[in-house]
N, C-alpha and C positions, 0 to 999 in steps of 0.2 A: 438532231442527234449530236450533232458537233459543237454547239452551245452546252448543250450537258457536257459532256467529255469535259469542255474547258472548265466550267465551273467546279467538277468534281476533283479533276484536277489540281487548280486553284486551292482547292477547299484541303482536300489531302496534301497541299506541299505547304501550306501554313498550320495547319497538325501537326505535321511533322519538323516545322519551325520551334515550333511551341516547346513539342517532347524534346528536340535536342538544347533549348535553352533551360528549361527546368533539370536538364540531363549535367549540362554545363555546371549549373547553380549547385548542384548537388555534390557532382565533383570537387567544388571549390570549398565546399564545406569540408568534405571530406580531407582532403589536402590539408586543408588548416589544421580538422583535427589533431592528424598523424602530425603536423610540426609541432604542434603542444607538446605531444606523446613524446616526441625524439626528444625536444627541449629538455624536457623533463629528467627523461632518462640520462639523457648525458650531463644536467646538474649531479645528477644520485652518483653518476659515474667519477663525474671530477671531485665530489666528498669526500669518495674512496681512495684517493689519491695520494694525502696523508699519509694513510693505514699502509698501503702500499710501499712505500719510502721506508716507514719504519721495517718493515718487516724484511725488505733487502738490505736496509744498514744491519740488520741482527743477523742477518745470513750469514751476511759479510762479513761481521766479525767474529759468527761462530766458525768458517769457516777456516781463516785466518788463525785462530786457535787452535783447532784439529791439526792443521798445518803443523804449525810450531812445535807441538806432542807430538806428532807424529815426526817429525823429522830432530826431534829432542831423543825420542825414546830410539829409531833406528841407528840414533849416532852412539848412544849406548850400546846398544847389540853387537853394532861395529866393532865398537873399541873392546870390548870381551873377547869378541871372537879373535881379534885381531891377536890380544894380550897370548891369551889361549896359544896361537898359531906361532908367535915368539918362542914361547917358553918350552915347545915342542919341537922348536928348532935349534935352542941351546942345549937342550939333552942328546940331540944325536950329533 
């Protein structure tokens, strides 16, 4: 009885050598895949990078413009109202 045991043993821990190397192998593929994939993606990513630039320099100078008209046009309003509040203080 004890020679089986050891053999069966034996027999199932080099099985189960086998399954975790073929298990190993698979994973290492797999790994590799997904670095392809990331590679990949983070080329697509860094193309976009341009487009990106351009479209914060536009922001930036659209906003820079609103800026300027808006603080063009309140200094107008100012100065009306201002005129306004003079001319209302030399009549009384």
């Amino acid at each position: 009885m004890e020679p089986v045991l050891s053999i069966s043993l034996a027999i199932l821990g080099m099985i189960l050598i086998v399954v975790f190397i073929v298990l190993g192998i698979k994973l290492i593929e797999m790994v590799n895949r997904m670095n392809r994939i990331l590679d990949n993606v983070e080329d697509k990513v860094n193309s976009l990078n341009g487009f990106f630039h351009i479209v914060d320099t536009i922001t930036d100078k659209m906003a820079f413009l609103s800026d300027s008209v808006v603080s063009t046009v309140t200094g107008v309003i100012h100065k009306i109202f201002n005129r306004k509040k003079k001319e209302e203080r030399e009549y009384e």
